[in-house]
C-alpha beads as a LAMMPS data file, in Angstrom:
LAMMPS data file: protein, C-alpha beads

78 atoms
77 bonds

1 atom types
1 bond types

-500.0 500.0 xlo xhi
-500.0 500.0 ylo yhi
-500.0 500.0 zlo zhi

Masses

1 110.0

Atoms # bond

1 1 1 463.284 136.689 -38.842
2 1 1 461.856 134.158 -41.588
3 1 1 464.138 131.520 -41.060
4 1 1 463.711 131.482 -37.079
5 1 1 460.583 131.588 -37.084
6 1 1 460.302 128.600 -39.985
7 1 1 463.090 127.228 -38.462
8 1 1 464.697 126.755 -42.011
9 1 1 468.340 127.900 -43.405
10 1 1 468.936 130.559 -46.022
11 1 1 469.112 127.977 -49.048
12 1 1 465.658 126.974 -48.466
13 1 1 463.863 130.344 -47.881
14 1 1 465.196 132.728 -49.782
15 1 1 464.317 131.064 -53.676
16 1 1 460.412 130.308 -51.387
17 1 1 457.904 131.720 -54.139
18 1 1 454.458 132.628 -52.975
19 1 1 452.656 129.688 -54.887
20 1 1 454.601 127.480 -51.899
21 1 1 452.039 129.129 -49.311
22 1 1 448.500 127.304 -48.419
23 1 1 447.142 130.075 -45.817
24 1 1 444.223 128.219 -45.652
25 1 1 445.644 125.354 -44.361
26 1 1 448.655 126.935 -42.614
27 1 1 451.337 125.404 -44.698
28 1 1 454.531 126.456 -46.409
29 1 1 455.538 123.562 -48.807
30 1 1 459.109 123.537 -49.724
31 1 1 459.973 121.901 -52.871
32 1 1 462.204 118.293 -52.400
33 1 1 465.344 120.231 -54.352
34 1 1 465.687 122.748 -51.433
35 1 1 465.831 120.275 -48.876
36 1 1 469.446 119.874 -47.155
37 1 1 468.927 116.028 -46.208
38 1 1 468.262 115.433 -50.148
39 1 1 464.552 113.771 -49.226
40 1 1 462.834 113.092 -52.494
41 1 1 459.212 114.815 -51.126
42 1 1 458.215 118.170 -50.384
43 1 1 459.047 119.626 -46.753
44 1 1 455.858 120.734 -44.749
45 1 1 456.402 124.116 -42.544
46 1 1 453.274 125.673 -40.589
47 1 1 452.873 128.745 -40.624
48 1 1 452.438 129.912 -37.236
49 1 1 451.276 133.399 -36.257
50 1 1 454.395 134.934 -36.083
51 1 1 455.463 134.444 -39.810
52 1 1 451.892 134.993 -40.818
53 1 1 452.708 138.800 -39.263
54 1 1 455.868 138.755 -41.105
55 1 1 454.124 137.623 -44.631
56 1 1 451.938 140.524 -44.274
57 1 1 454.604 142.876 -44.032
58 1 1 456.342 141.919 -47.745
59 1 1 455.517 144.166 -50.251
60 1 1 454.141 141.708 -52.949
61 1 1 452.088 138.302 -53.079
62 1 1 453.668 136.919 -56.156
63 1 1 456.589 135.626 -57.517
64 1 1 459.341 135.300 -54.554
65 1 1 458.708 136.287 -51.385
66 1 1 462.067 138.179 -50.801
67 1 1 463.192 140.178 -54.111
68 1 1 466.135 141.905 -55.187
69 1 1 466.511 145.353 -56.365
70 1 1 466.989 143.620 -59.738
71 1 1 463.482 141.679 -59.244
72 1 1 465.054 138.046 -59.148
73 1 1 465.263 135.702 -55.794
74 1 1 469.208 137.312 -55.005
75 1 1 470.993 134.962 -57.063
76 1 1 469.724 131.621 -55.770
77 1 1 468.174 129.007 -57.487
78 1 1 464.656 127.138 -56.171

Bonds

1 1 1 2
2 1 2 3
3 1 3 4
4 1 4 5
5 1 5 6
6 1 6 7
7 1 7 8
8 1 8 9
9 1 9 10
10 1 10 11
11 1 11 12
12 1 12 13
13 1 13 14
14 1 14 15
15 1 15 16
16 1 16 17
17 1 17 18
18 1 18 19
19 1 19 20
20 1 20 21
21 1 21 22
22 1 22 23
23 1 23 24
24 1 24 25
25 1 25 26
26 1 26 27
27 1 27 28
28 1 28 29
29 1 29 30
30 1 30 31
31 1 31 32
32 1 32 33
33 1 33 34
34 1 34 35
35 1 35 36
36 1 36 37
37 1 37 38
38 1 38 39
39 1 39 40
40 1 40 41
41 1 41 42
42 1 42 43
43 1 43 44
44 1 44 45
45 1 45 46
46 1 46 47
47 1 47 48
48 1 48 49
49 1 49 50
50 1 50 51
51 1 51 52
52 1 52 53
53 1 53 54
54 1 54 55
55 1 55 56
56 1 56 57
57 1 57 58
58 1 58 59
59 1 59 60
60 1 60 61
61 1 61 62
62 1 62 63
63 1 63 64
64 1 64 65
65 1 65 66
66 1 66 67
67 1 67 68
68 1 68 69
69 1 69 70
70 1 70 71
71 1 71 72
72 1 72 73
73 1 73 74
74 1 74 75
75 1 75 76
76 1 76 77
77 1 77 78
């Protein structure tokens, strides 16, 4: 549901961390090493209302957004 709504692939929202989030202003900022087309700046997502509803849901507002069992971002590097 994450990356439809963000319109972003796997590689780029699963390592997210919650300190990329600016609710206030309605932004997720990607860092520039997650970014397929290798762009040296930081990728701008708003946050519509949809993934604000799925935000809510997660279970924690720090670290990564989506956790393993073994409390790391499932094997995937930011």
């Amino acid at each position: 549901m994450f990356g439809t709504l963000t319109a972003s692939r796997v590689n780029e929202f699963v390592p997210a961390r919650w300190e990329e989030f600016d609710f206030e202003k309605g932004i997720w900022e990607m860092t520039a090493g997650r970014r397929k087309d290798q762009k040296l700046f930081p990728h701008k997502v708003p946050l519509n209302q949809g993934i604000k509803r799925v935000l809510d849901r997660l279970p924690t507002r720090e670290g990564y957004l989506f956790q393993s069992v073994l409390g790391d971002n499932l094997g995937l590097t930011p």
